[in-house]
DSSP file (Angstrom, degrees, kcal/mol; ACC not computed):
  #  RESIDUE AA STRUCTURE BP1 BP2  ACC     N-H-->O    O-->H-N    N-H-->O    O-->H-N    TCO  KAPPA ALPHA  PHI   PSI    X-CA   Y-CA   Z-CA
    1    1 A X              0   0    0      0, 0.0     2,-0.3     0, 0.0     0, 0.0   0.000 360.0 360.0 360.0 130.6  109.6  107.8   94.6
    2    2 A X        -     0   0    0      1,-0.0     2,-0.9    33,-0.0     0, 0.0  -0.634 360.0-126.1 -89.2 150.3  109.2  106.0   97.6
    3    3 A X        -     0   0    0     -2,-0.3     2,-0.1     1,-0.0    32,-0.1  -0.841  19.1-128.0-131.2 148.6  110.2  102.4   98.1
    4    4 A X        -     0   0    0     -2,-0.9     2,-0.2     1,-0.1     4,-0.1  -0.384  20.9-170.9 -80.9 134.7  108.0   99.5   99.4
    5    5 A X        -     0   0    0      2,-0.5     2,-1.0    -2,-0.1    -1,-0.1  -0.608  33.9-113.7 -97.1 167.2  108.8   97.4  101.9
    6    6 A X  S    S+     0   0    0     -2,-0.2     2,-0.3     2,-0.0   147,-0.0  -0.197  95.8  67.1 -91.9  51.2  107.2   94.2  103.2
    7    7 A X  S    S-     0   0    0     -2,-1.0    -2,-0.5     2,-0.0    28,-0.2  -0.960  93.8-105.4-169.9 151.0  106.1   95.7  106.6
    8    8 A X        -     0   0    0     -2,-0.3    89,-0.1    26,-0.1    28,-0.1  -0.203  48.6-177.4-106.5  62.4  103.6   98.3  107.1
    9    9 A X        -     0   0    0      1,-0.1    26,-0.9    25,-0.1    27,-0.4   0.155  35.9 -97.7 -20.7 136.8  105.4  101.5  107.8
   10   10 A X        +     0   0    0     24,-0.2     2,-0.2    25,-0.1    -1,-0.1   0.035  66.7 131.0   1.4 -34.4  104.4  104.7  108.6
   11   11 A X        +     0   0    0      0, 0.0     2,-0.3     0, 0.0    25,-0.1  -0.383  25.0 172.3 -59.1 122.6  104.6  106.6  105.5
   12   12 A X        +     0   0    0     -2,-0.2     2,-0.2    23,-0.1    21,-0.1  -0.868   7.0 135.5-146.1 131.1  102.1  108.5  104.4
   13   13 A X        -     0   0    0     -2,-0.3    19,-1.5    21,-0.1     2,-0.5  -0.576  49.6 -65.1-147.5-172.0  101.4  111.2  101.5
   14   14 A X  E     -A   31   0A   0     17,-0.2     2,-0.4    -2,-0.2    17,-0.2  -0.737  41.6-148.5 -97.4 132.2   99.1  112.4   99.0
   15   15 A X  E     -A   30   0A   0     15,-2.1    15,-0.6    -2,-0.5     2,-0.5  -0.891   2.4-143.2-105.6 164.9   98.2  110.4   96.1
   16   16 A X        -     0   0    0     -2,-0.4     2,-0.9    13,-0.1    12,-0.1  -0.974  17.2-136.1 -96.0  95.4   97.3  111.4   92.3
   17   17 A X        -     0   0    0     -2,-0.5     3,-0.4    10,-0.4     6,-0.1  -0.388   8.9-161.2 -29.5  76.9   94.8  109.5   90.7
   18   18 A X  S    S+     0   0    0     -2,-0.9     2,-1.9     1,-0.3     3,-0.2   0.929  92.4  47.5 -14.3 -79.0   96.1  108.7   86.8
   19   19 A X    >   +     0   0    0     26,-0.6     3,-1.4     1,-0.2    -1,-0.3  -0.577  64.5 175.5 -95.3  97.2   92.3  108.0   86.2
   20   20 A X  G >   +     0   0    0     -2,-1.9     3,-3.6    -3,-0.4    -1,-0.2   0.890  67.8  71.6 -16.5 -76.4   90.4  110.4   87.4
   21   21 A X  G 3  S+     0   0    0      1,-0.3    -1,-0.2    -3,-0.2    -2,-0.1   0.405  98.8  40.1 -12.6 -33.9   87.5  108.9   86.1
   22   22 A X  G <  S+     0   0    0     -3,-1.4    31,-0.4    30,-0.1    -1,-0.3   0.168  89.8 112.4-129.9  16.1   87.1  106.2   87.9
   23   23 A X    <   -     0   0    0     -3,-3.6     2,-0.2    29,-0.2    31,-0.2  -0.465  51.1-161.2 -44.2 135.9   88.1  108.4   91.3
   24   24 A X        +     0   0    0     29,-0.5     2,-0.2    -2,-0.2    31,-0.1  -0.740  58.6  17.8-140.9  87.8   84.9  108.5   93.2
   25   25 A X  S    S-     0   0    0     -2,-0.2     2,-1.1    29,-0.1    -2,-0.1  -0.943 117.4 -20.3 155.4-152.4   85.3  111.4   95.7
   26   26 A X    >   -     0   0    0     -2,-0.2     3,-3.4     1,-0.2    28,-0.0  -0.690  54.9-168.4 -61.2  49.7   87.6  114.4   96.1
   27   27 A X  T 3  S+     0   0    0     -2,-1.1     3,-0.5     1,-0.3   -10,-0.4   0.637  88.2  57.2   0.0 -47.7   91.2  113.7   93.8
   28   28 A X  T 3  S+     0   0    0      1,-0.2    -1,-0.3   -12,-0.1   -12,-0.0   0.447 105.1  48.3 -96.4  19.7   92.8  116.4   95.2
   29   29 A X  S <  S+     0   0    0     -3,-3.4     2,-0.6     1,-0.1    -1,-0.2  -0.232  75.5 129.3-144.0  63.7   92.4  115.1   98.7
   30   30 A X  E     +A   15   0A   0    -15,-0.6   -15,-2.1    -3,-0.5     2,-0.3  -0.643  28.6 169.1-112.6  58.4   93.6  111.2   98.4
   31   31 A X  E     -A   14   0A   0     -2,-0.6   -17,-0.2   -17,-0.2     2,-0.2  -0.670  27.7-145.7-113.3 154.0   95.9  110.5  100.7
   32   32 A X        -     0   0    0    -19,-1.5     3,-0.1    -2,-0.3     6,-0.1  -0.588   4.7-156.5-108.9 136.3   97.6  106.8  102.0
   33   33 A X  S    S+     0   0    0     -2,-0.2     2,-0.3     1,-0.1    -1,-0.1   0.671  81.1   8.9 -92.8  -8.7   98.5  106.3  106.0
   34   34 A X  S >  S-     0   0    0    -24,-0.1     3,-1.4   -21,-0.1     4,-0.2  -0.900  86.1 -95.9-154.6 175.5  101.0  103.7  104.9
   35   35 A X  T 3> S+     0   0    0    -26,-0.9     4,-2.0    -2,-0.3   -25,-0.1   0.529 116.7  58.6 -84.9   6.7  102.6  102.1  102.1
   36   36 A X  T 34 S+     0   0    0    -27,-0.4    -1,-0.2     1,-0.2     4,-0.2   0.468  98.3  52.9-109.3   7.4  100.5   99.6  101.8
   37   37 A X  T <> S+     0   0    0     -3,-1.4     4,-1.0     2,-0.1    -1,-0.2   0.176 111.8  57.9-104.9   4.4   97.2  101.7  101.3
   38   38 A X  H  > S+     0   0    0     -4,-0.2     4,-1.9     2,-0.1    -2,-0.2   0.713 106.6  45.2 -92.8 -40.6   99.5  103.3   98.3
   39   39 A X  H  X S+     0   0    0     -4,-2.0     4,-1.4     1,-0.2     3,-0.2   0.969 109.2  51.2 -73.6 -26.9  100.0  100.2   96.8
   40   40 A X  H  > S+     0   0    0     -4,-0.2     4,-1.3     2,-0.2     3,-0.3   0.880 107.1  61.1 -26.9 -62.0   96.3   99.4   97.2
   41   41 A X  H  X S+     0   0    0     -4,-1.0     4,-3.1     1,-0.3    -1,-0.2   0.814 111.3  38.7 -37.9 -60.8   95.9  102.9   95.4
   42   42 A X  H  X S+     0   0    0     -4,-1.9     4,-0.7     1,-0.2    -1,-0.3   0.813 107.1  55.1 -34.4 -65.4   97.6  101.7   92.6
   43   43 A X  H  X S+     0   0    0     -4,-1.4     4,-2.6    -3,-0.3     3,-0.3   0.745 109.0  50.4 -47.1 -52.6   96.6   98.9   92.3
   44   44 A X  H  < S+     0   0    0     -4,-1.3    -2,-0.2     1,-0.2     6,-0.2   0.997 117.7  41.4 -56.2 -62.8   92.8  100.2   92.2
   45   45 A X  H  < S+     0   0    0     -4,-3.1   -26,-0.6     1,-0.2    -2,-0.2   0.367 118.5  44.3 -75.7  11.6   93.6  102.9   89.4
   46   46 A X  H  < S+     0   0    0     -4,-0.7     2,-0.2    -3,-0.3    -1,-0.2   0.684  96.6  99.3 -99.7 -55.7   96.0  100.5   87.2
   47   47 A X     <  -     0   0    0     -4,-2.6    -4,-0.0     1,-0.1     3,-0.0  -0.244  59.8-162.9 -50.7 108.1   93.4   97.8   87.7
   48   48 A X  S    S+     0   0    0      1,-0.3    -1,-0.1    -2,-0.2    34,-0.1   0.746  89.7  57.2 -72.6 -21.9   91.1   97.4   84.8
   49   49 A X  S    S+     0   0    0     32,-0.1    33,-0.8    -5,-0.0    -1,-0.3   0.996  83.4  96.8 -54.2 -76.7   88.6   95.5   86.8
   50   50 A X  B     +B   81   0B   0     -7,-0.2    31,-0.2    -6,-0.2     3,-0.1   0.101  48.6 172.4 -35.3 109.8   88.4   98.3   89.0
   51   51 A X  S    S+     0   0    0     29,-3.4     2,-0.3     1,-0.3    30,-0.2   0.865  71.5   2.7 -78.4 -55.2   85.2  100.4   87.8
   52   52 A X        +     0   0    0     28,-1.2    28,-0.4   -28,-0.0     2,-0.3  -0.696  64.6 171.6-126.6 171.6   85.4  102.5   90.5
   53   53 A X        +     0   0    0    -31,-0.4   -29,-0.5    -2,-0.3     2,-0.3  -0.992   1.5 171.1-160.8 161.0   87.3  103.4   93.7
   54   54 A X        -     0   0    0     24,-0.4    24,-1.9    -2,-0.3     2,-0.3  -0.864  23.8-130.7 177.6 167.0   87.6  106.0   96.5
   55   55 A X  B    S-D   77   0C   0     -2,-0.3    22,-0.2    22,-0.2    21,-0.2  -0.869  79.7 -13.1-121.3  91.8   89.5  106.3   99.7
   56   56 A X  S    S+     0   0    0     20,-1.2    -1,-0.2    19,-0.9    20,-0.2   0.826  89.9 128.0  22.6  68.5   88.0  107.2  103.0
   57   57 A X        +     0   0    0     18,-0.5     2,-0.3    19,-0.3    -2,-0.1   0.305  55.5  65.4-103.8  -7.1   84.8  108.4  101.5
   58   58 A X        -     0   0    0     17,-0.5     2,-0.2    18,-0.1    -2,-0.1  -0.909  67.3-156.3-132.6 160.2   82.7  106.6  103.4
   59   59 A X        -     0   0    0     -2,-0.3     2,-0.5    15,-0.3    15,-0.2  -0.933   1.0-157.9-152.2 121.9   82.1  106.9  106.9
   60   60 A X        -     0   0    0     13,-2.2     2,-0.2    -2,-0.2    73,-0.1  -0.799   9.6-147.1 -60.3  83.1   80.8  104.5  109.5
   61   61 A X        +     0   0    0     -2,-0.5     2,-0.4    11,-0.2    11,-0.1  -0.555  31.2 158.9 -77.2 140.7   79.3  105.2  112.7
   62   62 A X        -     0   0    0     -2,-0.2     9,-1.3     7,-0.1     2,-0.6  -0.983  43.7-116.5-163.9 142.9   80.0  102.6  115.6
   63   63 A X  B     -G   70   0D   0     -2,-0.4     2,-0.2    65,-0.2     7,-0.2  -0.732  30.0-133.1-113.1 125.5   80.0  102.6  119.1
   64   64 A X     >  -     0   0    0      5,-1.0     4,-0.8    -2,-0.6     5,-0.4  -0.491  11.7-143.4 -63.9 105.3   83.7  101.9  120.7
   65   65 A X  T  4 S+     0   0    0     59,-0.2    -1,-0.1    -2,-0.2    60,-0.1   0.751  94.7  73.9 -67.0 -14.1   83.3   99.3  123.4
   66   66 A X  T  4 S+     0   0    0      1,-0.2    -1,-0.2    55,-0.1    -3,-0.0   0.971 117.8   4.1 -36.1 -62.8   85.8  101.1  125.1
   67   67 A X  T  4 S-     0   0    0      2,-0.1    -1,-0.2     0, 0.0    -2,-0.2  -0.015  96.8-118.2-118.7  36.1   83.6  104.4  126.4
   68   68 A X  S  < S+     0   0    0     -4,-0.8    -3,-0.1     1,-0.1     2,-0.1   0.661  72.1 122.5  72.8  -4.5   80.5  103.2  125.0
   69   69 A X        -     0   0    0     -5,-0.4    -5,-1.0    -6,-0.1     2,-0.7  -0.287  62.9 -93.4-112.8-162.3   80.1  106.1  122.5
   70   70 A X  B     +G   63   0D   0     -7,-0.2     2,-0.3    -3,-0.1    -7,-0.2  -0.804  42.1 177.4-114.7 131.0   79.6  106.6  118.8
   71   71 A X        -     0   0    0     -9,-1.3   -11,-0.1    -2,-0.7    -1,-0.0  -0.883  28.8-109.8-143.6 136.6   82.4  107.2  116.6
   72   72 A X        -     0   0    0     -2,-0.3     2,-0.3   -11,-0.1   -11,-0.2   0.359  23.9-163.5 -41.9 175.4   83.2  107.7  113.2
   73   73 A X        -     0   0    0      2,-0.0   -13,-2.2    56,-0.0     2,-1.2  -0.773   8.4-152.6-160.8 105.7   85.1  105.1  110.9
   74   74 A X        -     0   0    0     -2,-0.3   -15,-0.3   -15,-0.2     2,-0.2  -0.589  20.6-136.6 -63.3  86.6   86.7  106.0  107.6
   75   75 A X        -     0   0    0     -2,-1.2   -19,-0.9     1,-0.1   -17,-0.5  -0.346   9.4-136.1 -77.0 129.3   86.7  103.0  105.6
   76   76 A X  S    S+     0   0    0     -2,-0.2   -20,-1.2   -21,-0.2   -19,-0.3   0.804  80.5  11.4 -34.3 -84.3   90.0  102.9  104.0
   77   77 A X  E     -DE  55  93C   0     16,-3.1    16,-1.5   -22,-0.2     2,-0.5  -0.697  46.3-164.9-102.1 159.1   88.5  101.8  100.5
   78   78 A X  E     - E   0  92C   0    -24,-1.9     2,-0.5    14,-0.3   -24,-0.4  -0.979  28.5-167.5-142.0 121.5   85.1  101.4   98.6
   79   79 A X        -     0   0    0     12,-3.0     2,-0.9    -2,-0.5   -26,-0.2  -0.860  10.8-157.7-114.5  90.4   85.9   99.3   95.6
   80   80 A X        -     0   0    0     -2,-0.5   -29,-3.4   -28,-0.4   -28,-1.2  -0.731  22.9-167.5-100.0 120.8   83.4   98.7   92.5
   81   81 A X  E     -BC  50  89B   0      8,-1.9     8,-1.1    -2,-0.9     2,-0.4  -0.814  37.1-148.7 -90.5 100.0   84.1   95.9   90.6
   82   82 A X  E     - C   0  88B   0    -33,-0.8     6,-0.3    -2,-0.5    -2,-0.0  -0.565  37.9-159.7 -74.6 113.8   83.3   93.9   87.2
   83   83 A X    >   -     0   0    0      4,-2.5     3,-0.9    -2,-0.4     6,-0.0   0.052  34.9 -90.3 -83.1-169.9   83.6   90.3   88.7
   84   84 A X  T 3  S+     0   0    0      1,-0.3    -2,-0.1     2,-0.1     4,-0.1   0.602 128.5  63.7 -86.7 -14.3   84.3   87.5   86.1
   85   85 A X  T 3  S-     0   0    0      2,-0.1    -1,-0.3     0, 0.0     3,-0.1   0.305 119.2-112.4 -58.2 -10.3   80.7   86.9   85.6
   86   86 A X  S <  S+     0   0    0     -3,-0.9     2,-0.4     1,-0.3    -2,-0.1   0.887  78.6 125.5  63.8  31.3   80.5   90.6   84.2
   87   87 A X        -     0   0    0     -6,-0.1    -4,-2.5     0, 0.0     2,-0.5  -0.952  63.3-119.9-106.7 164.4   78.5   91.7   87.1
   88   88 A X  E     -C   82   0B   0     -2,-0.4     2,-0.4    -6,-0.3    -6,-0.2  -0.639  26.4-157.8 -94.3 149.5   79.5   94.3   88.9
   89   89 A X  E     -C   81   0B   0     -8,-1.1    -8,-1.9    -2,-0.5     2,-0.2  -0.886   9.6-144.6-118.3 135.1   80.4   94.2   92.9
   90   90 A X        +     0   0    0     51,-0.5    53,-0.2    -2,-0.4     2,-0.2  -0.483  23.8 175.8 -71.1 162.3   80.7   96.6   95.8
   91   91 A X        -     0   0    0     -2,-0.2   -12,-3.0    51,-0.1    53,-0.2  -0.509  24.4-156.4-167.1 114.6   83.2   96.1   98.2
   92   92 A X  E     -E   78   0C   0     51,-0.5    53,-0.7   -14,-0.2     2,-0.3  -0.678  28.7-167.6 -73.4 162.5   84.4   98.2  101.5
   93   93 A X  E     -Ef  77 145C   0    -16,-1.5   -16,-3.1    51,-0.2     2,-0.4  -0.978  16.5-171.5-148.0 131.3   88.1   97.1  102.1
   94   94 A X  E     - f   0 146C   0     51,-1.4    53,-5.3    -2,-0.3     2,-0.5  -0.973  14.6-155.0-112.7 128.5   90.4   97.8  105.3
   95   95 A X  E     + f   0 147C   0     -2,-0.4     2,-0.2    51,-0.2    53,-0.2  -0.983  30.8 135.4-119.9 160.2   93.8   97.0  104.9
   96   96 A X        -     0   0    0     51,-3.2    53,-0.3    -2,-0.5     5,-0.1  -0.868  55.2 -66.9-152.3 171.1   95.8   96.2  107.8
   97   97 A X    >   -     0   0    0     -2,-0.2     3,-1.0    51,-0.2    50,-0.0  -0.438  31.7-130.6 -67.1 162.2   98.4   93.6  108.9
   98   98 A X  G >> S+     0   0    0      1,-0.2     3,-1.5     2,-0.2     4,-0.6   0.820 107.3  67.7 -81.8 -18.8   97.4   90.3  109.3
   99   99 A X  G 34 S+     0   0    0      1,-0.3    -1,-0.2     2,-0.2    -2,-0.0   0.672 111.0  44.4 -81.3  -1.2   99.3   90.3  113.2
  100  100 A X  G <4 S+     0   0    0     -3,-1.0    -1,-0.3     1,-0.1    -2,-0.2   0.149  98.7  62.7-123.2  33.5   96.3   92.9  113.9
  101  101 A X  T <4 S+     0   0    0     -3,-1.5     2,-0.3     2,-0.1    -2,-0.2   0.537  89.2  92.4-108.4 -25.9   93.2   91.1  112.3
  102  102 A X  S  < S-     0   0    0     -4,-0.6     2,-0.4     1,-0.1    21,-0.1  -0.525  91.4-113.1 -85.9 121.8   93.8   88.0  115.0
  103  103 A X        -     0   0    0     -2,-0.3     2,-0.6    20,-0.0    -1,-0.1  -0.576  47.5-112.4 -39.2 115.9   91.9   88.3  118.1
  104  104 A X        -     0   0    0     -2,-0.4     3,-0.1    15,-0.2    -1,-0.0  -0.682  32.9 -91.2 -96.9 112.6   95.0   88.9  120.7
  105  105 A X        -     0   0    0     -2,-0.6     3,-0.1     1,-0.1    -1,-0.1   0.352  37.3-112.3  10.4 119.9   96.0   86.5  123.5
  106  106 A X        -     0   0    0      1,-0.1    -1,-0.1     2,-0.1    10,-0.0  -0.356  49.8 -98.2 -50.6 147.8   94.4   86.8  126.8
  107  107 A X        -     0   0    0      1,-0.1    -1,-0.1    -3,-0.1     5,-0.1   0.035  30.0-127.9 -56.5 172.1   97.4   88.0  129.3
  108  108 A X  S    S+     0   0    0      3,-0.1     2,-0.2    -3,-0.1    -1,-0.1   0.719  77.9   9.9 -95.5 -10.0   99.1   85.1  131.4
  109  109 A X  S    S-     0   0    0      2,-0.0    -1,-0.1     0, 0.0    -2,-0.0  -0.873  86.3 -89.8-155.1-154.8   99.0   86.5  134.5
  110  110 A X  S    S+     0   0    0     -2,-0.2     2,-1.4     1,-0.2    -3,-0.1   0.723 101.6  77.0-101.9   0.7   97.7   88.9  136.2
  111  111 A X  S    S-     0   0    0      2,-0.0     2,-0.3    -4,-0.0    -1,-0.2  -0.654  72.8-167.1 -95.3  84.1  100.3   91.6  136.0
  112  112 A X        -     0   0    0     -2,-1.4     2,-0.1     1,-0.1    -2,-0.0  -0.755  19.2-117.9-102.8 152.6   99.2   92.9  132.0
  113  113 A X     >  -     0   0    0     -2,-0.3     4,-3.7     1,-0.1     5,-0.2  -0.397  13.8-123.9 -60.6 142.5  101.6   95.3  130.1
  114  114 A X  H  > S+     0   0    0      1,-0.3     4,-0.7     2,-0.2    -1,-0.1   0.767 116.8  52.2 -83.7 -24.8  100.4   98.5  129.1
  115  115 A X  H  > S+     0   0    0      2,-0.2     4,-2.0     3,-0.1    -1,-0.3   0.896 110.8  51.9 -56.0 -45.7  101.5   97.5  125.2
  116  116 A X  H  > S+     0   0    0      1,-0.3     4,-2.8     2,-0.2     5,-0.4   0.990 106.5  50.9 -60.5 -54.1   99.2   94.2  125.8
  117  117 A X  H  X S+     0   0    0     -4,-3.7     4,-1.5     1,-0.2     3,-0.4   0.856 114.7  44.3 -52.4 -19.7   96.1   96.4  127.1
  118  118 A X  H  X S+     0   0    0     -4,-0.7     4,-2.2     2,-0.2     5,-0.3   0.968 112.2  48.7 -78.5 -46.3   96.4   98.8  123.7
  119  119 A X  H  X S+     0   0    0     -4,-2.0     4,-0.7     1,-0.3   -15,-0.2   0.746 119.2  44.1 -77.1  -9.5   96.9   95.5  121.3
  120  120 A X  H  X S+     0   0    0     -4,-2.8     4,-2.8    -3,-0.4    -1,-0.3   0.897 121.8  39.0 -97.0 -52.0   93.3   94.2  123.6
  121  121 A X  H  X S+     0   0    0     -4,-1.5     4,-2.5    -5,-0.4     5,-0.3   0.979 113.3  54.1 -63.5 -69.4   91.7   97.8  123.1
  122  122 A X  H  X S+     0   0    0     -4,-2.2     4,-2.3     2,-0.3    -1,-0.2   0.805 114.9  45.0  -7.1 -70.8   93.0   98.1  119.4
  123  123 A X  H  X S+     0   0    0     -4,-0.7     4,-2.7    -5,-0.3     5,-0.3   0.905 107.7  54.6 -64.6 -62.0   91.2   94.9  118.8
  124  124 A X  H  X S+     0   0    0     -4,-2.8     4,-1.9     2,-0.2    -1,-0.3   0.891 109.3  41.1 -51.0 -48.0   88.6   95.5  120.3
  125  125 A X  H  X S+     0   0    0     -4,-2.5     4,-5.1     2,-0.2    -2,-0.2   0.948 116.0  50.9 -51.7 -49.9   87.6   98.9  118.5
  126  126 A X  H  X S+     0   0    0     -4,-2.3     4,-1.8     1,-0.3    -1,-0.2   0.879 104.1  55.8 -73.3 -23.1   88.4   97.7  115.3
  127  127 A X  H  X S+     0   0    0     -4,-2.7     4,-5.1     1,-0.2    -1,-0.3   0.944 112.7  44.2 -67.2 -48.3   86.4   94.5  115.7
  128  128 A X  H  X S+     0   0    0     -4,-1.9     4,-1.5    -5,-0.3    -1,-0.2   0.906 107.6  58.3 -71.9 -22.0   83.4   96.8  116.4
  129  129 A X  H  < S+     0   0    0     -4,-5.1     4,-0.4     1,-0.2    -2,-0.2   0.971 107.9  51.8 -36.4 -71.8   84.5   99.1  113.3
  130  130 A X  H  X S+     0   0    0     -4,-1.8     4,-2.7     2,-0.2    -2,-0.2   0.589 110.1  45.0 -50.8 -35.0   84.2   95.7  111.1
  131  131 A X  H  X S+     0   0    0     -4,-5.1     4,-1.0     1,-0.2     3,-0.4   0.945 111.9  52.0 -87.1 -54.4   80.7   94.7  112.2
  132  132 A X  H  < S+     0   0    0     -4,-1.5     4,-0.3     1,-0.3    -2,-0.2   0.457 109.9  45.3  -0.3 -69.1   79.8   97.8  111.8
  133  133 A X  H  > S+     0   0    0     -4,-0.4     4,-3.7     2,-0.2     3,-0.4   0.881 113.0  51.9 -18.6 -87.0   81.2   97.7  108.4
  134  134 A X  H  X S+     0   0    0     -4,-2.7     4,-2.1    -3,-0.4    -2,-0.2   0.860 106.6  58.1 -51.9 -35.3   79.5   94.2  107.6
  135  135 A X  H  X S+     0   0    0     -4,-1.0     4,-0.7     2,-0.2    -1,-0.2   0.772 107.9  42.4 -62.1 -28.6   76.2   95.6  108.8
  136  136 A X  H >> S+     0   0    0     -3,-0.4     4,-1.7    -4,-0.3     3,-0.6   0.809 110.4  54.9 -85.7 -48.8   76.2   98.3  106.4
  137  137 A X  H ><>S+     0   0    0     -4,-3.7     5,-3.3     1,-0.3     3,-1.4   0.906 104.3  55.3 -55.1 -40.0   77.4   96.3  103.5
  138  138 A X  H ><5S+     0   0    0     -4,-2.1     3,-1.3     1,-0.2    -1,-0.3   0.823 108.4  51.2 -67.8 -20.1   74.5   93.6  103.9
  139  139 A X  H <<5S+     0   0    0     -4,-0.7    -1,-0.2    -3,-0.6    -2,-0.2   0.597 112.9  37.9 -58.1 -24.2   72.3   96.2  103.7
  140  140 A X  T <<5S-     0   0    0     -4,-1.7    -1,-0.3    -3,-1.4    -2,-0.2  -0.458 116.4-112.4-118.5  43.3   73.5   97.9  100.5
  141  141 A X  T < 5S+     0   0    0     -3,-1.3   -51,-0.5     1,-0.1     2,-0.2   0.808  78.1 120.0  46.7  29.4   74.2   94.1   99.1
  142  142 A X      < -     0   0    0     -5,-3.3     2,-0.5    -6,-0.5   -51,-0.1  -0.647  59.4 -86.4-125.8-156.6   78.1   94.6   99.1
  143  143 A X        -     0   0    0     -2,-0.2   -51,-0.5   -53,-0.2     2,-0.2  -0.919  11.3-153.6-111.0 109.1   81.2   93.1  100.8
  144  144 A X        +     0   0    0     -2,-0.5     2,-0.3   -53,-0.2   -51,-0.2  -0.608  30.7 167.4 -61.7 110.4   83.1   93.4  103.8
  145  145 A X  E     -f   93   0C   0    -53,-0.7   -51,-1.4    -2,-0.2     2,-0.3  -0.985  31.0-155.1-138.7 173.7   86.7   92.5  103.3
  146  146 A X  E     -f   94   0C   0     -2,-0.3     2,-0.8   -53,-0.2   -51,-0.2  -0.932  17.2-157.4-110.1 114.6   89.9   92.8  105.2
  147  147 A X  E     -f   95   0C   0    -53,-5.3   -51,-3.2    -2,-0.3     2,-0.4  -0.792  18.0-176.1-115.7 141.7   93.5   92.7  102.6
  148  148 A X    >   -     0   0    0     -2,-0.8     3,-1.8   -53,-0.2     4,-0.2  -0.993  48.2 -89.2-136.4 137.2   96.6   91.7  104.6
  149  149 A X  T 3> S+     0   0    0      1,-0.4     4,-1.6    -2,-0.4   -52,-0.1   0.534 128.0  66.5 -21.9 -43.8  100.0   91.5  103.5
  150  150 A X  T 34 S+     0   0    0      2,-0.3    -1,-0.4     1,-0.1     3,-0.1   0.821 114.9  27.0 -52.1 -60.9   99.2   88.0  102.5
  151  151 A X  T X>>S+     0   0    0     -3,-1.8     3,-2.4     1,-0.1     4,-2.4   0.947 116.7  64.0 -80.9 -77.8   96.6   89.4   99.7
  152  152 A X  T 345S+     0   0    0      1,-0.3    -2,-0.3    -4,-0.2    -3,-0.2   0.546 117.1  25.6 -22.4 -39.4   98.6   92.9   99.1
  153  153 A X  T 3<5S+     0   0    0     -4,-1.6    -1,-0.3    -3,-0.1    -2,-0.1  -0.157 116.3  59.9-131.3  42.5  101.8   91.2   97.8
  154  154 A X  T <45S+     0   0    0     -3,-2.4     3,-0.3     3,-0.0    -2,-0.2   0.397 121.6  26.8-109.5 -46.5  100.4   87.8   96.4
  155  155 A X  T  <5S+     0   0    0     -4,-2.4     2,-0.3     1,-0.2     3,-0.3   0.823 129.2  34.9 -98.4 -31.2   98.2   89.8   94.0
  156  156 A X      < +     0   0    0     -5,-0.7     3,-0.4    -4,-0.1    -1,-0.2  -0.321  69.4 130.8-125.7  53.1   99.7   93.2   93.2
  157  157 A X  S    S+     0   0    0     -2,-0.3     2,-0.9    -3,-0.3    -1,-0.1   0.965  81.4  52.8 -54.9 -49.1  103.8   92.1   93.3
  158  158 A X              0   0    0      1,-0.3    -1,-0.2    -3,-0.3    -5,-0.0   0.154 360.0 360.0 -90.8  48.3  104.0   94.0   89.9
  159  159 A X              0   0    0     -2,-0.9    -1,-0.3    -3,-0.4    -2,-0.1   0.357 360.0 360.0-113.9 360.0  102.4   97.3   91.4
């Protein structure tokens, strides 16, 4: 058994769906980059809400302002959901930390660190992942959302 921390480590392994059933994609090939897309996992196939789930089953094309060209994007989850109204909801979901959801400083001078240009590049791709993202989900009427530690251990402590 591994144990969760409040920080998003490294870890990464296969999960086993409990309910199949409600698996929408490949079972035997379900695997988490960190521990906080396992607790997610959990959290989906525990959740009774949760109609459906699956885990980089969809894939996004979106052009990387970096080189200008088109490249895929797994989104980490696609979540259907019986809301409290008893309808049901789509939802892609990325989790990530919240310190990489923030738009990242401009440098302070002119002399930028080679860490800073990734966390500027980083930002940048993923920002164009997410409209991306949001463009397809208004188009199939579902939901964009982003979970950050903030959401991840407010709502699913006992996971």
């Amino acid at each position: 058994m591994v144990t969760m921390k409040r920080s998003n480590e490294s870890y990464k392994g296969k999960y086993r769906p409990k309910n199949i059933e409600k698996y929408k994609g490949d079972p035997t090939n379900c695997f988490y980059r960190s521990l906080w897309e396992r607790k997610f996992m959990i959290f989906c196939d525990d959740n009774s809400s949760i109609l459906e789930w699956s885990s980089e089953e969809i894939v996004i094309r979106y052009v990387s302002p970096i080189d200008g060209k088109s490249h895929r994007y797994f989104v980490d989850f696609w979540v259907k959901v019986k809301d409290k109204g008893g309808k049901n909801k789509e939802y892609l979901i990325e989790v990530k930390p919240k310190a990489q959801t923030k738009k990242p400083e401009p440098p302070k001078d002119k002399k930028t660190s080679k860490s800073k240009i990734k966390e500027i590049q980083n930002w940048l791709i993923n920002n164009a992942k997410w409209t991306a993202a949001k463009e397809v989900c208004e188009n199939k009427g579902w939901e964009f959302k982003i979970i950050t530690e903030d959401i991840l251990f407010s709502k699913t402590k006992n996971q």
